[in-house]
N, C-alpha and C positions, 0 to 999 in steps of 0.2 A: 504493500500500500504506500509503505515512503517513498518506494522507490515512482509509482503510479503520479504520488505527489508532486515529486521532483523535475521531472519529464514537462509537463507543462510549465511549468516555472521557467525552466531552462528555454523553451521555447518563445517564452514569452518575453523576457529578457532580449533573446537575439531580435525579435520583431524588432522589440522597443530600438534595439542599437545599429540594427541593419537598415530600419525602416522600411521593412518588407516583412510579408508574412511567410513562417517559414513552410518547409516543405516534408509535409508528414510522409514517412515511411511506410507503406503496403499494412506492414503488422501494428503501429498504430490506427490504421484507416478499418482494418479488419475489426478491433480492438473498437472502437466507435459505433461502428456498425452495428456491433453483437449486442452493444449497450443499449445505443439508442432502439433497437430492434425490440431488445425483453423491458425498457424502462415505458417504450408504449404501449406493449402489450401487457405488463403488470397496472397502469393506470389505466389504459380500457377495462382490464376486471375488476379494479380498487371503484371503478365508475357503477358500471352494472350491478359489483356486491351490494353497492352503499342502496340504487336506485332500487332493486331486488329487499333488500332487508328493511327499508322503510316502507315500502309497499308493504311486506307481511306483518309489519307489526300493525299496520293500522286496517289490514284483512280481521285479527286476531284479538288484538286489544280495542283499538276503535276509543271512539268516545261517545259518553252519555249523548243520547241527543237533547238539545235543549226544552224545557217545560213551557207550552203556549198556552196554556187553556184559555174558554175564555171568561173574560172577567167572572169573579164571584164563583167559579167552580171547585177550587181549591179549598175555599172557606168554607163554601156547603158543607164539601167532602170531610174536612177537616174540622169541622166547628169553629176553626177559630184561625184570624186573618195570620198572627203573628209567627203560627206552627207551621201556615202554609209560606210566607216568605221564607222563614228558616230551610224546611225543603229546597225549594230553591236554590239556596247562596249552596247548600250542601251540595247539589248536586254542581254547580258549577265548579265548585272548587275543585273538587274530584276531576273535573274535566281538564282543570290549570294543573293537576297533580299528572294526568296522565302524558301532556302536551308535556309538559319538563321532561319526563321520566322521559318519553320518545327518545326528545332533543339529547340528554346525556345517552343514551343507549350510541346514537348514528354518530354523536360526538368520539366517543369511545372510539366504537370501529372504523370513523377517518382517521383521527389519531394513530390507532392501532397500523392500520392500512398503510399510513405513509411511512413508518415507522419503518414496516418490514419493507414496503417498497422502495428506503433509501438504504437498508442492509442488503437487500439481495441485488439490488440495483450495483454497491460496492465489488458485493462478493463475484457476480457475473461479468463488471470490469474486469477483473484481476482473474478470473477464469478466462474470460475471453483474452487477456496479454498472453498468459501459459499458454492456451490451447493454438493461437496463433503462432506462437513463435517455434511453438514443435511441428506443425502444417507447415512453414514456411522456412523448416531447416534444411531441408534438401534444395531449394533455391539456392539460399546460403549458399548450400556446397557448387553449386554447380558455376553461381560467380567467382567464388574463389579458385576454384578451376580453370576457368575460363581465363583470371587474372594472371594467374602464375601462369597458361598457356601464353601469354601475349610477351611475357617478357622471359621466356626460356625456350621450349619446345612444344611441336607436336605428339610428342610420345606418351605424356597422362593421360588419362579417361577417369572417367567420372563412373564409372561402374556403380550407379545406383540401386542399393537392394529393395526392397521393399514391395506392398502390392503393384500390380499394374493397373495404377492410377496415369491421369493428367499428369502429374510430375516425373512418371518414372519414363513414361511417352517420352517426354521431352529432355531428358537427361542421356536417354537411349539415342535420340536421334541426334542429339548434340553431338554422342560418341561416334557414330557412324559418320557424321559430317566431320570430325577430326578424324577419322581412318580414311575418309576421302581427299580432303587437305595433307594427311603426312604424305600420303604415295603421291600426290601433284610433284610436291615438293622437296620428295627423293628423287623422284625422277627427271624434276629441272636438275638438280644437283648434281645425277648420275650424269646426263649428257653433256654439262657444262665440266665437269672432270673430265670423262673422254674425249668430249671433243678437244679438249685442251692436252692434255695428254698423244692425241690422232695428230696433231698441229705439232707438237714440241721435235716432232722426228724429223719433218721435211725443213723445220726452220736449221736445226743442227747440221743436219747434211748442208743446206745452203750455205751456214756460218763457216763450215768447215771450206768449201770448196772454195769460199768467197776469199780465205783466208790463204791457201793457198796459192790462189791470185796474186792476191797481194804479196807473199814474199817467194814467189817465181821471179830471176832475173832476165826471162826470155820475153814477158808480158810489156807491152809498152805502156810510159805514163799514163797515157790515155784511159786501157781498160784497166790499171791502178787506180787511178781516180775514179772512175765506175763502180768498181767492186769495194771499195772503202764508202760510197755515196750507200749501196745496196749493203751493205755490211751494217752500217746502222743503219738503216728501214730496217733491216732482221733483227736489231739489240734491242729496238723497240715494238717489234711482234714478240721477242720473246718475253719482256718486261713487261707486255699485256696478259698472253697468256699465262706467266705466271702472278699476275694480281688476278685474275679468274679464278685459277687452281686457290688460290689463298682466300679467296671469297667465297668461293665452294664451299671450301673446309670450315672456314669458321661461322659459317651460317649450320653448319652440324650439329647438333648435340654433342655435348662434350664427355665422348666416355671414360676418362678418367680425369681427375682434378689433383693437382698437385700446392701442397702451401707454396708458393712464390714472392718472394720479398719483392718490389716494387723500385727497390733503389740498384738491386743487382739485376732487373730485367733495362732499366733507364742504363747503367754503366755498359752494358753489352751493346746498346743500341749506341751507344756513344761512341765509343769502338769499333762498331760499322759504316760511319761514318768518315767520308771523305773530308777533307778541308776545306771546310766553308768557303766560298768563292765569295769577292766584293768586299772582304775583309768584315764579314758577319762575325759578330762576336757571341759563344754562347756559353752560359751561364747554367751550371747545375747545383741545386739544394737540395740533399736526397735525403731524405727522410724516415724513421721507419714508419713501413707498412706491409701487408699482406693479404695477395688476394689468392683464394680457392680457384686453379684451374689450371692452361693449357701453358706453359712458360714460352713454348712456340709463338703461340697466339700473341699470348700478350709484349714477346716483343719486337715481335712484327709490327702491333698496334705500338707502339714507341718510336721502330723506326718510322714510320709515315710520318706520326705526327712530329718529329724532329725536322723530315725531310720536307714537310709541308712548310714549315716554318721557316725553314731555310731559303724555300726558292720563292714562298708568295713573301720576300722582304724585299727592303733596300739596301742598297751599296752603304757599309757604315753601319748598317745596322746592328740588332741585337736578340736574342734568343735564351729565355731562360725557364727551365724546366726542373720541377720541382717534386718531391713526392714527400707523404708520410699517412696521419691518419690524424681524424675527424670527427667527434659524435661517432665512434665507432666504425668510422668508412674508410679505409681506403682510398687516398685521395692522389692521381697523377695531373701534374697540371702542365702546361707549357703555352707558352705567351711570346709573342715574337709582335715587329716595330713591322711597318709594313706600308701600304698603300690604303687608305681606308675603306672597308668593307659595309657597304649599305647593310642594314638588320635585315629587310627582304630576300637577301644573298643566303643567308645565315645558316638555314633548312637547305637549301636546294646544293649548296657544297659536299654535303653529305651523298647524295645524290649518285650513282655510277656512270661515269662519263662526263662528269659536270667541275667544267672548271672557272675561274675568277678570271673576268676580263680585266685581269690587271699586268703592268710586266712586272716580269719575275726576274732573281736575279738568277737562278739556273738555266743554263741555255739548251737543256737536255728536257722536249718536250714528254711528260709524262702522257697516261695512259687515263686517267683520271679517276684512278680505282682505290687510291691511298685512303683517304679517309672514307669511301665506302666499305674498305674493309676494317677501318678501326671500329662504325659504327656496327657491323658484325662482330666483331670482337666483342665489344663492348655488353652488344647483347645478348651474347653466348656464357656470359660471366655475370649476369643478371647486373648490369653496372645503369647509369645513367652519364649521358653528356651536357654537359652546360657549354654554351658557347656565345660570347658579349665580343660583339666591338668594340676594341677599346678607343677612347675620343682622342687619340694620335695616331692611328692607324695599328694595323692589325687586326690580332685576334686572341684571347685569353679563352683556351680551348679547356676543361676543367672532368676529368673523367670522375667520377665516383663509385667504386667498388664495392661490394657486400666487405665484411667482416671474414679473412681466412679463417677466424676459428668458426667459423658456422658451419653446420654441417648438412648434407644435400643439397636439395637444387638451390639455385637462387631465387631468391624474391626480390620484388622491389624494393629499392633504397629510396629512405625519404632525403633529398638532398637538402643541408642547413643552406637556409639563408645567408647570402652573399653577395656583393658586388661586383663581383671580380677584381683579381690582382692587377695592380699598374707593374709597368718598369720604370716607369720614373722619365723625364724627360733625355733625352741624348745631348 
């Protein structure tokens, strides 16, 4: 019943503060319903009893009818005027004694009536919250299902037990409709590996032949200049296909997870790294942290976003990437000086194929697959991205990981509140 109490209060509060009325939940509306349904039906009978039970008293009891005679009969009858008004006042008072007694009788049982009508009116609230919230727990299950489907895999089901009701219908077909979505979505997976894999052979053989071209001393300048021009075309079909294959895979289900430090996947990507061209400067603060999953993946997702930061800057620029943890998160960051980035841009970079009409200082055209495979990654590890313009150009790219002590799939991370980090002026 506190708790019955509480609920509107709280509700009533946000009105007052939101200025808007708020938005009742299914199992409060059901909850209402049950109420308002038995508090009319118990006052149409508290109505009928009451209309019922004074009707039979005055079938039953009644009253004296009033003494008319006419004049002088009473006296006759009586010999005497004084004995017959006495009669009279008697019998009326009787009649005022029985009109009372009614009124307390119907008094009583409206009394009585609303009495029980506000206890059972309580008690069928509070039966109606329980009996709602146990009808409406298999929903329950099937949105949190659904939740954790969106940010991890296909592979759960909802395996609902119970009769075959309305809910178990719907919980069923829900499942048959993710057994139809996983195999869609193995089998884009399966053909975008083979075919990428069917591709990697004739590009090698080409790489190969192109190369010894090039250090042949019987080939003249000419088709050296040719086969160096085709030799990169191939570095960069193969620099696609292999962000394909890597987009493949970490849109996977991750079947094993590994604890991985966040500041030793950042130094490995660092170390993969070439030397900054344009005289970018970059900046590491590694932190600890640790996230549950693929060490591959995740610093793969490291190298792009290093590599992202490097080529969408400027000549002079700066680059500084950061890791530790957060409210329990996991937290990789990295922020670079750049060209500034419209907020409309912000979503569609993520994108596969989609790159920043901006120059960059790498002159080695990408594929456009970098950060669509971080945003894979990303969700493969149940993480979230934050991504702000910073107001000097760039972009302060903010990943947030689950908790490596946590254990099984990943769930959503509620990411704290933040601004994002500056670099500071140049």
């Amino acid at each position: 019943m506190i708790a019955l109490l509480k609920a509107p209060a709280r509700m009533l509060l946000r009105t007052v503060a939101g200025g808007r009325p708020p938005r009742l939940s299914v199992r409060a509306r059901l909850t209402l319903v049950y109420g308002s349904l038995f508090l009319f039906s118990i006052a149409v009978l508290v109505t009928v009893s009451y209309v019922l039970t004074a009707r039979a008293i005055d079938e039953r009891v009644g009253t004296l009818s009033p003494i008319k005679p006419r004049p002088g009969v009473l006296e006759r009858i009586l010999g005497d005027s004084d004995r017959a008004a006495a009669l009279v006042e008697a019998r009326e008072e009787l009649n005022r004694q029985l009109e009372e007694q009614k009124r307390e009788v119907l008094a009583q049982l409206l009394q009585t009536s609303l009495l029980m009508l506000l206890v059972f009116g309580a008690l069928t609230v509070l039966v109606g919250y329980v009996v709602s919230g146990r009808m409406l727990r298999p929903l329950h299950r099937v949105t949190a299902t659904a939740h954790r489907l969106s940010q991890s895999n296909l592979h759960e089901r909802i395996a609902l037990d119970g009769p075959q009701d309305e809910i178990k219908e719907l919980a069923d077909t829900f499942d048959r409709m993710l057994d139809r979505l996983s195999r869609a979505f193995d089998a884009q997976r399966r053909f975008v590996a083979n075919a990428s894999h069917e591709l990697r052979t004739p590009l090698t053989i080409n790489r190969t032949v192109l190369e010894v071209a090039i250090a042949s001393r019987k080939n003249p300048p000419e088709t050296k200049a040719l086969a160096d021009v085709l030799l990169g075309n191939t570095a960069r079909h193969e620099r696609l296909i292999e962000g394909l294959l890597t987009l493949a895979r970490s849109e996977r289900e991750l079947s094993t997870r590994t604890p991985t430090p966040l500041a030793d996947v950042v130094r490995s990507a660092l170390d993969q790294m070439e030397e900054p061209p344009g005289g970018i400067e970059v900046e590491s603060e590694l932190g600890p942290g640790t996230v549950e999953g693929d060490p591959v993946l995740l610093e793969r997702c490291a190298v792009n976003l290093l590599e992202n930061a490097v080529k969408y800057n400027v000549p002079g620029g700066r680059v500084r990437v950061r890791t530790g943890s957060r409210s329990g998160l996991a937290v990789l960051s990295v922020e670079n000086t750049g060209r500034p980035v419209p907020s409309y841009e912000v979503e569609r970079i993520f994108e596969p194929f989609q790159r920043l009409r901006a120059d960059r200082v790498g002159s080695a055209q990408g594929a456009g697959l970098g950060l669509s495979i971080v945003r894979a990654v990303v969700d493969a590890h149940g993480g979230t991205i934050q991504t702000v313009p910073r107001q000097d150009g760039g972009l302060a790219i903010t990943i947030w990981f689950p908790d490596g002590a946590a254990s099984g799939a990943p769930s959503a991370v509620a990411v704290p509140a933040t601004s994002g980090a500056a670099l500071g002026s140049q």
